[in-house]
N, C-alpha and C positions, 0 to 999 in steps of 0.2 A: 614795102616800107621804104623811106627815100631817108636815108643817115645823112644826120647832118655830120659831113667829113671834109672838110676844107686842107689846108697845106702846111698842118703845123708843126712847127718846128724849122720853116721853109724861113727866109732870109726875104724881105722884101725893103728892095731896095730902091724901088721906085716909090717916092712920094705921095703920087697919085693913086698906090693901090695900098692902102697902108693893112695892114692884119686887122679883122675881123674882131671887137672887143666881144660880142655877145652871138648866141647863138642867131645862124641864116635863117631867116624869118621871110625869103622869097615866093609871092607868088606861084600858085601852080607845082604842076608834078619835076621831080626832083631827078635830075642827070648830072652826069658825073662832069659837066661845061660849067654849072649851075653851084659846085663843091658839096652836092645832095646827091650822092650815088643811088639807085635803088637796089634793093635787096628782094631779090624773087627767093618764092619756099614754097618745097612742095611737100604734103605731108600723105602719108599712108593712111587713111583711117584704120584700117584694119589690120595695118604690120607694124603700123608706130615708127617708119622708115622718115625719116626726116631729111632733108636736102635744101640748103640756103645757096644761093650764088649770087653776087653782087655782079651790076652788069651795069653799062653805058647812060642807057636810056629804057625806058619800057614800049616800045614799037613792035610792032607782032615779031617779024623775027627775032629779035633779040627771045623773045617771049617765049615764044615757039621750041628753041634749042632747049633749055633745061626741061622743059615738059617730055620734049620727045626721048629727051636722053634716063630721065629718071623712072619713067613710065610704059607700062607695057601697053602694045598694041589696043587691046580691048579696054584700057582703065577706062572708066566710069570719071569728067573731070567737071567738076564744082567750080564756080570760079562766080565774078562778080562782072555788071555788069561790061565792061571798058572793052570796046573796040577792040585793044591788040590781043585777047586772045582769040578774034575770028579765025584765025589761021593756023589754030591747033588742030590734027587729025585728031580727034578723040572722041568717042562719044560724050557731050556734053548739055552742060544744064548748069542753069545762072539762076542768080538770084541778081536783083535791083534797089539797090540800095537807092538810087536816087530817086523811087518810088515808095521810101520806107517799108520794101519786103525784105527782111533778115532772113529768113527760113522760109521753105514752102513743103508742100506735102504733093509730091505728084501722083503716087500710085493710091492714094486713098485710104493708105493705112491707119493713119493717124500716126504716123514718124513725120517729120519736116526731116525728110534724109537732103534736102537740098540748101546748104548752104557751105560756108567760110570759116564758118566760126573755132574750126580746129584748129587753123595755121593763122585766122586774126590774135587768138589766144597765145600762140607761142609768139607772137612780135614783141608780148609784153617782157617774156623770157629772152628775147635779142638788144629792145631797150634797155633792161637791167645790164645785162651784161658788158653793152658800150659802156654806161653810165660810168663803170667804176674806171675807165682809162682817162676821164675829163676829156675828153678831144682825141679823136683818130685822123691820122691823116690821110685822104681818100687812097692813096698808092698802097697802103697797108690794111685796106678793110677789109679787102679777100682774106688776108691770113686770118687776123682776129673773128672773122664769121666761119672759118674751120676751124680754127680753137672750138669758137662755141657748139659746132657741130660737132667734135669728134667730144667734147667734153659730155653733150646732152645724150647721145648714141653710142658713144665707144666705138669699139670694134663694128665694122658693116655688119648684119644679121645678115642670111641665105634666105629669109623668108620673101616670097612676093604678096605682094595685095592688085588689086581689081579697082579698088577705087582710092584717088587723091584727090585733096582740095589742093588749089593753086589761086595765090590770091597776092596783088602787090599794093601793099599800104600804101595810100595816099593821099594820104593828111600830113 
Protein backbone atom coordinates (compact mmCIF):
# COMPACT_ATOMS: atom_id res chain seq x y z
CA UNK A 1 0.00 0.00 0.00
CA UNK A 2 1.79 3.38 -0.84
CA UNK A 3 0.26 6.36 2.25
CA UNK A 4 -0.31 9.23 1.14
CA UNK A 5 2.16 10.90 4.10
CA UNK A 6 3.64 14.11 3.01
CA UNK A 7 5.37 16.73 5.85
CA UNK A 8 2.69 18.02 7.84
CA UNK A 9 2.95 20.26 10.06
CA UNK A 10 6.55 20.98 8.40
CA UNK A 11 7.14 24.91 7.83
CA UNK A 12 7.63 25.71 4.20
CA UNK A 13 9.14 28.60 3.55
CA UNK A 14 10.17 28.44 0.22
CA UNK A 15 7.51 29.86 -2.25
CA UNK A 16 8.07 27.59 -4.86
CA UNK A 17 7.11 24.47 -2.84
CA UNK A 18 4.09 25.69 -1.17
CA UNK A 19 2.07 22.78 1.06
CA UNK A 20 -0.01 20.31 -0.65
CA UNK A 21 -3.97 21.57 -0.35
CA UNK A 22 -5.40 18.07 -1.49
CA UNK A 23 -4.60 14.65 -1.33
CA UNK A 24 -0.89 13.38 -3.66
CA UNK A 25 -2.65 12.20 -6.79
CA UNK A 26 0.98 11.24 -8.32
CA UNK A 27 1.52 8.89 -11.03
CA UNK A 28 2.88 5.38 -10.49
CA UNK A 29 4.01 3.40 -7.26
CA UNK A 30 4.51 5.42 -4.26
CA UNK A 31 8.24 6.05 -2.31
CA UNK A 32 8.99 7.88 0.44
CA UNK A 33 10.95 10.82 -2.37
CA UNK A 34 7.42 10.90 -3.85
CA UNK A 35 5.73 11.86 0.14
CA UNK A 36 3.80 8.22 -0.77
CA UNK A 37 5.69 5.76 1.61
CA UNK A 38 4.86 2.28 0.94
CA UNK A 39 3.49 -0.14 3.55
CA UNK A 40 4.67 -3.78 3.12
CA UNK A 41 2.43 -6.75 5.26
CA UNK A 42 2.76 -9.80 5.81
CA UNK A 43 -0.01 -12.02 7.08
CA UNK A 44 0.00 -15.59 8.56
CA UNK A 45 -2.84 -17.47 7.00
CA UNK A 46 -3.02 -19.97 9.44
CA UNK A 47 -1.59 -18.14 12.81
CA UNK A 48 -3.34 -14.74 12.05
CA UNK A 49 0.41 -13.34 12.72
CA UNK A 50 0.21 -10.09 11.16
CA UNK A 51 3.50 -7.74 10.44
CA UNK A 52 3.20 -4.04 8.57
CA UNK A 53 6.62 -2.22 7.86
CA UNK A 54 6.64 1.05 6.06
CA UNK A 55 9.87 1.19 4.00
CA UNK A 56 11.68 3.71 1.22
CA UNK A 57 10.61 2.21 -1.94
CA UNK A 58 9.31 -1.21 -3.00
CA UNK A 59 12.63 -2.80 -5.02
CA UNK A 60 13.34 -6.39 -4.33
CA UNK A 61 15.70 -5.70 -1.50
CA UNK A 62 13.85 -3.54 0.34
CA UNK A 63 11.21 -6.35 -0.38
CA UNK A 64 13.08 -9.18 0.48
CA UNK A 65 14.01 -8.00 4.27
CA UNK A 66 10.67 -7.96 5.98
CA UNK A 67 9.73 -11.38 4.31
CA UNK A 68 12.77 -13.08 5.29
CA UNK A 69 12.67 -11.58 8.81
CA UNK A 70 8.90 -12.35 9.49
CA UNK A 71 8.91 -15.73 7.80
CA UNK A 72 10.10 -19.15 8.16
CA UNK A 73 12.49 -21.01 5.92
CA UNK A 74 9.92 -23.20 4.31
CA UNK A 75 6.78 -20.65 4.16
CA UNK A 76 4.78 -21.24 1.45
CA UNK A 77 4.60 -17.09 -0.15
CA UNK A 78 1.50 -15.78 -2.16
CA UNK A 79 2.33 -12.68 -3.53
CA UNK A 80 1.13 -10.74 -6.85
CA UNK A 81 2.59 -10.37 -9.78
CA UNK A 82 5.59 -7.33 -9.62
CA UNK A 83 9.06 -8.02 -10.25
CA UNK A 84 10.57 -7.02 -6.71
CA UNK A 85 9.61 -10.03 -5.13
CA UNK A 86 11.83 -12.28 -7.49
CA UNK A 87 14.40 -12.22 -5.08
CA UNK A 88 12.54 -13.83 -2.13
CA UNK A 89 13.99 -17.25 -1.05
CA UNK A 90 10.65 -18.86 -0.60
CA UNK A 91 8.78 -21.24 -1.87
CA UNK A 92 6.40 -19.34 -4.06
CA UNK A 93 3.41 -18.85 -6.26
CA UNK A 94 1.69 -15.55 -7.81
CA UNK A 95 -1.28 -14.66 -8.91
CA UNK A 96 -1.58 -11.77 -11.97
CA UNK A 97 -3.53 -9.35 -11.60
CA UNK A 98 -2.75 -7.69 -14.64
CA UNK A 99 -4.22 -10.74 -16.47
CA UNK A 100 -7.46 -10.55 -14.35
CA UNK A 101 -6.49 -13.96 -12.24
CA UNK A 102 -7.39 -12.99 -8.45
CA UNK A 103 -7.21 -16.59 -7.21
CA UNK A 104 -6.05 -19.87 -8.81
CA UNK A 105 -6.30 -23.54 -7.85
CA UNK A 106 -3.11 -25.24 -8.41
CA UNK A 107 -3.25 -28.69 -6.77
CA UNK A 108 -6.76 -29.53 -8.25
CA UNK A 109 -8.74 -29.41 -5.27
CA UNK A 110 -11.08 -27.18 -5.99
CA UNK A 111 -9.57 -24.34 -3.09
CA UNK A 112 -7.95 -21.16 -5.14
CA UNK A 113 -5.33 -21.52 -2.09
CA UNK A 114 -3.44 -18.99 -4.37
CA UNK A 115 -3.92 -15.62 -3.94
CA UNK A 116 -3.64 -11.89 -1.81
CA UNK A 117 -6.69 -11.53 -0.90
CA UNK A 118 -5.94 -12.00 3.03
CA UNK A 119 -3.52 -8.98 3.51
CA UNK A 120 -5.39 -6.86 0.34
CA UNK A 121 -8.31 -7.15 2.84
CA UNK A 122 -6.48 -5.88 5.91
CA UNK A 123 -5.15 -2.52 3.70
CA UNK A 124 -8.81 -1.63 4.13
CA UNK A 125 -8.26 -1.91 8.17
CA UNK A 126 -4.86 0.35 7.66
CA UNK A 127 -6.81 2.92 5.38
CA UNK A 128 -9.49 3.16 8.23
CA UNK A 129 -7.21 3.67 10.62
CA UNK A 130 -4.88 6.64 8.95
CA UNK A 131 -8.09 8.13 8.05
CA UNK A 132 -9.11 9.17 11.51
CA UNK A 133 -5.35 11.39 11.95
CA UNK A 134 -6.40 13.58 8.64
CA UNK A 135 -2.76 13.56 7.39
CA UNK A 136 0.32 11.72 8.79
CA UNK A 137 3.55 12.96 8.32
CA UNK A 138 5.76 10.43 6.37
CA UNK A 139 8.78 10.76 9.52
CA UNK A 140 5.94 9.31 11.79
CA UNK A 141 4.12 6.53 9.76
CA UNK A 142 6.26 3.78 11.22
CA UNK A 143 4.90 4.64 14.62
CA UNK A 144 1.34 5.03 13.81
CA UNK A 145 1.43 1.45 11.59
CA UNK A 146 2.81 -0.14 15.07
CA UNK A 147 0.06 1.37 16.86
CA UNK A 148 -2.16 -0.25 14.38
CA UNK A 149 -0.31 -3.30 14.67
CA UNK A 150 0.13 -3.84 18.18
CA UNK A 151 -3.70 -2.60 18.52
CA UNK A 152 -4.96 -5.37 15.64
CA UNK A 153 -2.51 -8.31 17.42
CA UNK A 154 -1.69 -7.28 20.85
CA UNK A 155 0.72 -9.00 22.58
CA UNK A 156 3.22 -11.31 19.70
CA UNK A 157 1.57 -14.94 19.81
CA UNK A 158 4.37 -18.03 20.08
CA UNK A 159 2.44 -19.76 17.41
CA UNK A 160 4.28 -20.20 13.85
CA UNK A 161 2.50 -20.83 10.34
CA UNK A 162 4.02 -22.37 7.06
CA UNK A 163 2.27 -20.21 4.76
CA UNK A 164 2.04 -16.05 4.27
CA UNK A 165 0.68 -13.71 1.76
CA UNK A 166 2.89 -10.68 1.08
CA UNK A 167 1.45 -8.19 -1.07
CA UNK A 168 2.13 -4.24 -1.51
CA UNK A 169 -0.85 -2.14 -2.61
CA UNK A 170 -0.43 -0.27 -5.56
CA UNK A 171 -2.98 1.85 -6.36
Amino acid sequence: MFQNAGEKGDEHSDPLDPPRRQANHQPGKGTDDNDRPPIVGTVGRESGQVRWRVVTNTTGELLVNPVHQFTLIDTQLFTDESASYNHVIRPHATVCHSQKEWARDDDGDGIREVHVNTVEGMWTDVRNFLRSFKGVHKDYLSGYIAIFEFNLVGVDSESETHQFSLYCLTR
